[in-house]
C-alpha positions as CSV (number, residue, x, y, z in Angstrom):
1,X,-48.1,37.1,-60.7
2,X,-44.4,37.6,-60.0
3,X,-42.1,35.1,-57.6
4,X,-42.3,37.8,-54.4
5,X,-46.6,37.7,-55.1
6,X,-46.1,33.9,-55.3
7,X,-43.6,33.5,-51.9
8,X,-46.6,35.9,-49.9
9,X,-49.3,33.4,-51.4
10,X,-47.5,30.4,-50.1
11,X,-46.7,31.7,-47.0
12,X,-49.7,32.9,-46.2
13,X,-51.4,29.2,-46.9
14,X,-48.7,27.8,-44.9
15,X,-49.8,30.0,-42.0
16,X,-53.5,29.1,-42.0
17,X,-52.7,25.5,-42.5
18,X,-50.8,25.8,-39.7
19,X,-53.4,27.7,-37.5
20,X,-55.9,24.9,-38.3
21,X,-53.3,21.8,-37.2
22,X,-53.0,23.8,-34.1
23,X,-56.3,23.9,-33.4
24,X,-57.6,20.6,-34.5
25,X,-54.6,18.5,-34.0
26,X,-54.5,17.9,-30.2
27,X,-58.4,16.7,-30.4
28,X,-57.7,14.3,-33.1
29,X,-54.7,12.4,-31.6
30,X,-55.2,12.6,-28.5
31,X,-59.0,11.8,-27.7
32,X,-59.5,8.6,-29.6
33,X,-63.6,8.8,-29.5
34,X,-63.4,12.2,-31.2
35,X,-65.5,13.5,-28.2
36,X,-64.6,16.8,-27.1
37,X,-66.3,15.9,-24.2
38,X,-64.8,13.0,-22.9
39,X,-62.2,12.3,-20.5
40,X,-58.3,12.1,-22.6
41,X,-57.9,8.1,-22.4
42,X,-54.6,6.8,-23.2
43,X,-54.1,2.6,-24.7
44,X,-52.5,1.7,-21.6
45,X,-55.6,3.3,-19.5
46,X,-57.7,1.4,-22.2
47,X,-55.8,-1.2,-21.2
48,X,-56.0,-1.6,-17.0
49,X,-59.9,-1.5,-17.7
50,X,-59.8,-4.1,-19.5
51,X,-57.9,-6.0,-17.1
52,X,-60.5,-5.3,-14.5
53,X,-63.2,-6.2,-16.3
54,X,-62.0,-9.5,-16.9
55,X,-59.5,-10.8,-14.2
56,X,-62.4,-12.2,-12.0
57,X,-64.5,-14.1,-14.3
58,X,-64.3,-18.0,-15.3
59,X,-60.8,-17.8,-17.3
60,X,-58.8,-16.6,-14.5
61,X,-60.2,-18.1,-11.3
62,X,-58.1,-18.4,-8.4
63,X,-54.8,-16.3,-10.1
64,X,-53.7,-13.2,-8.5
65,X,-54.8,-10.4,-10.2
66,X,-51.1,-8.9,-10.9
67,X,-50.2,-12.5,-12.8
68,X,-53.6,-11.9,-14.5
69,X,-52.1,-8.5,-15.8
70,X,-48.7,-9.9,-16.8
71,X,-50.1,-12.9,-18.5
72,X,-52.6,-10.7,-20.8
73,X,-50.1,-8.1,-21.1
74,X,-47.2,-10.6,-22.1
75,X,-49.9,-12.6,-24.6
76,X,-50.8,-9.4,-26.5
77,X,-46.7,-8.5,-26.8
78,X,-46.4,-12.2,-28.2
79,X,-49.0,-12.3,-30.6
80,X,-48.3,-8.4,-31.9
81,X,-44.6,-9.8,-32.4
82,X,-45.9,-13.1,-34.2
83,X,-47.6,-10.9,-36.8
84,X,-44.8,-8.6,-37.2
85,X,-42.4,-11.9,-37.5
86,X,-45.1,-13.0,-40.4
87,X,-45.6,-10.0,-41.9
88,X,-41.8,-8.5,-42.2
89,X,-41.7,-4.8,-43.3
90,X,-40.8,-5.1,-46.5
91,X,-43.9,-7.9,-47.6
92,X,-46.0,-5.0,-45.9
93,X,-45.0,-2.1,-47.7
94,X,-43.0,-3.8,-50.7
95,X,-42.9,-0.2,-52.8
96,X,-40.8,1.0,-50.0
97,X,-38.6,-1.8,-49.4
98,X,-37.6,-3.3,-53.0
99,X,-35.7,-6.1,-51.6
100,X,-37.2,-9.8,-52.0
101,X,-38.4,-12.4,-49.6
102,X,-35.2,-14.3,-48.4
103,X,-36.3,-15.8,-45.0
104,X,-35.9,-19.1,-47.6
105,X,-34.0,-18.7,-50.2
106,X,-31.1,-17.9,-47.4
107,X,-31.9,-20.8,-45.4
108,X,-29.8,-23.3,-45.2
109,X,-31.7,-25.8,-43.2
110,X,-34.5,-25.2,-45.5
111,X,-32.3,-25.4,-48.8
112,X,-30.3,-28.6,-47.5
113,X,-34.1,-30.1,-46.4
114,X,-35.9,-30.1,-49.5
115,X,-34.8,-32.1,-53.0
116,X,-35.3,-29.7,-55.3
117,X,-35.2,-25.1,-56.0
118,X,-38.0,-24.8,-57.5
119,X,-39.7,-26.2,-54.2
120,X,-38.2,-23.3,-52.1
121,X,-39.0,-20.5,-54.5
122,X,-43.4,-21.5,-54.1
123,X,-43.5,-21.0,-50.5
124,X,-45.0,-18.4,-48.9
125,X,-43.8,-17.6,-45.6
126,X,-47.3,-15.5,-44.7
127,X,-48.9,-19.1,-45.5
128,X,-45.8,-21.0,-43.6
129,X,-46.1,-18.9,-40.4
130,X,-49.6,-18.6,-40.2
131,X,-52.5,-18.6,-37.5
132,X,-52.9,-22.4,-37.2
133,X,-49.1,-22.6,-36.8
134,X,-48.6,-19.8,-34.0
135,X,-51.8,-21.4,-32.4
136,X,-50.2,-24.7,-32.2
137,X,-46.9,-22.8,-30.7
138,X,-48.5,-21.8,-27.8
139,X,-48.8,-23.2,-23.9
140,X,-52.4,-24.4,-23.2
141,X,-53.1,-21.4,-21.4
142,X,-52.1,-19.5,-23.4
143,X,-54.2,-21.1,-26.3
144,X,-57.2,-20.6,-23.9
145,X,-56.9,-17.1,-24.6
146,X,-57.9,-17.3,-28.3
147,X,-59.9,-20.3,-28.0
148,X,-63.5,-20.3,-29.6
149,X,-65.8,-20.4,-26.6
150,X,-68.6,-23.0,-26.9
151,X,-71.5,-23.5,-24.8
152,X,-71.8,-26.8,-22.8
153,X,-73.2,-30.1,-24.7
154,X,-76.6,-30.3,-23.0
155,X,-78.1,-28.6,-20.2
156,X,-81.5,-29.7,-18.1
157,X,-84.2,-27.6,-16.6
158,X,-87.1,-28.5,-14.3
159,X,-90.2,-27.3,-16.5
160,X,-94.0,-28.0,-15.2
161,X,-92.7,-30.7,-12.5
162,X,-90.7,-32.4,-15.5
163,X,-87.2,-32.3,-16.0
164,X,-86.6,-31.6,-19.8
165,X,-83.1,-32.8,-21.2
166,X,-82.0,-30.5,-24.0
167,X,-79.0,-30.5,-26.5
168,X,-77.1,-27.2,-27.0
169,X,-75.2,-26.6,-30.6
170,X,-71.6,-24.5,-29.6
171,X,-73.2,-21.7,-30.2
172,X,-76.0,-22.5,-28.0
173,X,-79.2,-22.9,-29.9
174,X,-81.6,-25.7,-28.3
175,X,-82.0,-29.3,-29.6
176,X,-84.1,-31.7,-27.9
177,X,-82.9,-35.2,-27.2
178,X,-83.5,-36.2,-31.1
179,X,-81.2,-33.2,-31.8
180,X,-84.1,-31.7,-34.1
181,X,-84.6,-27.9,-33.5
182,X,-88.4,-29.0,-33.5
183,X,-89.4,-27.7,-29.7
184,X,-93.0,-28.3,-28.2
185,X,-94.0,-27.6,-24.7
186,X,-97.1,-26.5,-22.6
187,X,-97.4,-24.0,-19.7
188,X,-99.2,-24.3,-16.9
189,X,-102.6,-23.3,-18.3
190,X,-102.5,-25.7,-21.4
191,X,-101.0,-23.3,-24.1
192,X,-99.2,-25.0,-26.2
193,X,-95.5,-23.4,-27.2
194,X,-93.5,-24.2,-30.8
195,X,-90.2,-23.5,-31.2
196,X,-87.4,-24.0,-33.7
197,X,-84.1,-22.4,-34.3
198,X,-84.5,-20.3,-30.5
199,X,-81.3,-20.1,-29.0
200,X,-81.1,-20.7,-25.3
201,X,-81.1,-17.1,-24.3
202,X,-84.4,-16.5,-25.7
203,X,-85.7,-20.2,-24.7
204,X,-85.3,-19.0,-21.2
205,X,-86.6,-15.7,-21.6
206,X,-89.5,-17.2,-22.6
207,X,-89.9,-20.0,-20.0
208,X,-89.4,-17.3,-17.0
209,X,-92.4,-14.9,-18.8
210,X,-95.1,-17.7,-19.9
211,X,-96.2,-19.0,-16.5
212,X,-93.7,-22.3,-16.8
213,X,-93.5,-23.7,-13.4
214,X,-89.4,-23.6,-13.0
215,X,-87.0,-24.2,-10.6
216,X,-84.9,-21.7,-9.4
217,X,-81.4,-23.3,-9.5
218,X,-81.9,-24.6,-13.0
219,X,-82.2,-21.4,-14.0
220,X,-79.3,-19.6,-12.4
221,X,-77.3,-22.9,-13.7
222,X,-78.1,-21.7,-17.6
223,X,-77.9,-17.8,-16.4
224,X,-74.5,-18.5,-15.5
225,X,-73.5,-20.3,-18.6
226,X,-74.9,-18.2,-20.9
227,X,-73.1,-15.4,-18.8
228,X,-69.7,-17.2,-18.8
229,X,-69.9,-17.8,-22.7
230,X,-70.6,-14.0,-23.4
231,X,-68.1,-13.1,-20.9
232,X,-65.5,-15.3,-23.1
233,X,-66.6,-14.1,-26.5
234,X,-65.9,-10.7,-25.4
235,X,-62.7,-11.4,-24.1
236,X,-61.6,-12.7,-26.6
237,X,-62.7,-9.8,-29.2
238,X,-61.2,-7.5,-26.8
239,X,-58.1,-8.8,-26.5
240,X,-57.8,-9.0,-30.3
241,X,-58.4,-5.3,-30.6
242,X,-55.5,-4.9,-28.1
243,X,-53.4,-7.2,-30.3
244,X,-54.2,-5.1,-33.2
245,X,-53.4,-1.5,-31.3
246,X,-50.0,-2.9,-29.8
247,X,-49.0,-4.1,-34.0
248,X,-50.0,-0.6,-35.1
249,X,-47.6,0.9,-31.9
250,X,-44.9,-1.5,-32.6
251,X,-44.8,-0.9,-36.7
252,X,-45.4,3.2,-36.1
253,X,-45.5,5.7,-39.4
254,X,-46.2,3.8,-42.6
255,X,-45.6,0.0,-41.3
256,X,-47.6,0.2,-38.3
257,X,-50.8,0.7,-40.4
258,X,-50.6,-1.0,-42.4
259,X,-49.9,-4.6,-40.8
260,X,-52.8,-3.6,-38.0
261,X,-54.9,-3.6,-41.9
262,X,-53.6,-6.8,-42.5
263,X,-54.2,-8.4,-39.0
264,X,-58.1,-6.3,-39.3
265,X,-58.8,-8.1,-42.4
266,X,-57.7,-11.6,-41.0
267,X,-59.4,-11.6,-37.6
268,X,-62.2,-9.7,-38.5
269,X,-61.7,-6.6,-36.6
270,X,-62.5,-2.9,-37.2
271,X,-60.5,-1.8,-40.6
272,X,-61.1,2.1,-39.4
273,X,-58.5,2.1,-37.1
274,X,-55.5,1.5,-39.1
275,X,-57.2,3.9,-41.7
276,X,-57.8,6.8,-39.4
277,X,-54.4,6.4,-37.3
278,X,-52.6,6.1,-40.7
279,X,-52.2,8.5,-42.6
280,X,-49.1,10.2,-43.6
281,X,-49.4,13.0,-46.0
282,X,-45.9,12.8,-46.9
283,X,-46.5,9.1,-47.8
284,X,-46.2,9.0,-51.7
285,X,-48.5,5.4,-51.6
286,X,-51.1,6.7,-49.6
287,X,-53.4,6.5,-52.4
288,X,-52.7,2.9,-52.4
289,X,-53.2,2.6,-48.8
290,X,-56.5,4.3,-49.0
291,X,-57.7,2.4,-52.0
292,X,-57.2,-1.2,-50.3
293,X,-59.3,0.6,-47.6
294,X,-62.1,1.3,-49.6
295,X,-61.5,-1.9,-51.4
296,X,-62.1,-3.9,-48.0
297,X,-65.2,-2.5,-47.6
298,X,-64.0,0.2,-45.8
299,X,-66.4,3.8,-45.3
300,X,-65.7,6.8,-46.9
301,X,-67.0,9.0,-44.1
302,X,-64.1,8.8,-41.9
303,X,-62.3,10.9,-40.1
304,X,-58.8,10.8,-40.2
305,X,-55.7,11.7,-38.0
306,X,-53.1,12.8,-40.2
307,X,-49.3,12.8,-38.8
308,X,-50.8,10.6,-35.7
309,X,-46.9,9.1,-34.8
């Protein structure tokens, strides 16, 4: 084949490659489900729903709803800049950036704090800067926001014209007054009921099906708590999957991906996201990229938006 057979080749590869980016492309960057049938939804749309979901339940009580907005909005900008400030670009992506970690080797305070070089040259400014630390930074309100949500000590429920006292772990399984997950009670025709290990949830469940005699605002109390702690535990997930979205915005290309990988891995969230919104074909360490992926315990069986930024 001679160079003009070889230039027609090309070109026409070129053109159908092109043909099928046109065609594919605005589904796959733009619709984030990958449901042709869905309404577009931007981050910022994403966003305002989440914000009215949330801005009437126990965390925000008597606020007004646009301080509500400007507090969650603000806390996501702080903690997506916290993980940026941690995880500079070039202990992200050190194959493009060759340049070493100086944040203390060019400290003075450090340098003139401790007594000897060699202390300076094992720390770890990942380590230094890490979640405890930023935690620890933060107002008390703003630590509410990340706060592990526990359910209430004990709680008491009129069962049978008795009024049972029960333990709750922080996750709310039941322990009665000897905190043994041992749980025996009758209904109101004799049958005897065994439990161990039930979590509160179910225990209730159960109470309102087996013909318990029970009173009514005892059981909207524990409705209501076990309402406000799943309320709280999806915040709280939520908002971390905002964090996550605004790092991958902020860092954008090869970064952005990258350090939303990172901050997945850490807090436990969805390791497809960075993977799918992160790949760069022009990227000559996206094998690497991939193969920490897949590492992680990531699924082949993705699909991917290449050239997303």
């Amino acid at each position: 084949m001679n160079v003009k057979e070889e230039l027609k080749k090309l070109k026409e590869k070129l053109q159908k490659k092109q043909s099928i980016q046109n065609e594919i492309k605005p589904k796959q960057i733009h619709n984030l489900s990958c449901d042709t049938n869905k309404k577009i939804q931007t981050l910022d749309e994403k966003l305002e729903e989440f914000i009215t979901k949330y801005e009437h339940r126990f965390l925000f009580d008597r606020q007004p709803s646009d301080k509500i907005e400007e507090k969650i909005r603000n806390f996501i900008d702080k903690m997506a800049v916290w993980y940026e400030l941690r995880y500079p670009d070039f202990s992200v992506y050190p194959k493009i950036n060759k340049k070493n970690n100086e944040i203390f080797k060019d400290n003075e305070y450090i340098f003139n704090s401790l007594d000897s070089q060699k202390k300076i040259e094992t720390l770890d400014w990942g380590e230094f800067y890490n979640t405890k630390a930023f935690i620890q930074s933060l107002s008390k309100e703003e630590r509410a926001f990340l706060i592990r949500p526990k359910y209430p000590y004990s709680c008491e429920i009129y069962i049978n014209g008795e009024i049972k006292h029960y333990h709750l772990t922080s996750k709310g399984y039941v322990l009665n007054q000897e905190d043994s997950d041992k749980i025996v009670i009758q209904n109101k025709k004799g049958q005897t009921f065994s439990f161990s290990h039930i979590h509160i949830k179910e225990f209730l469940n159960i109470l309102k099906s087996r013909e318990f005699d029970l009173s009514f605002p005892d059981v909207q109390a524990i409705e209501n708590m076990i309402r406000d702690y799943e309320y709280h535990s999806m915040f709280k997930e939520e908002l971390l999957d905002f964090v996550m979205y605004q790092i991958m915005k902020r860092g954008e290309d090869r970064i952005g991906p990258r350090r939303a990988f990172l901050f997945a891995k850490e807090f436990h969230r969805d390791l497809q996201f960075p993977m799918m919104y992160g790949i760069d074909e022009t990227d000559p360490y996206l094998k690497d990229f991939i193969h920490e992926y897949l590492k992680a315990g990531g699924s082949k069986d993705l699909i991917c938006y290449t050239e997303y930024f």
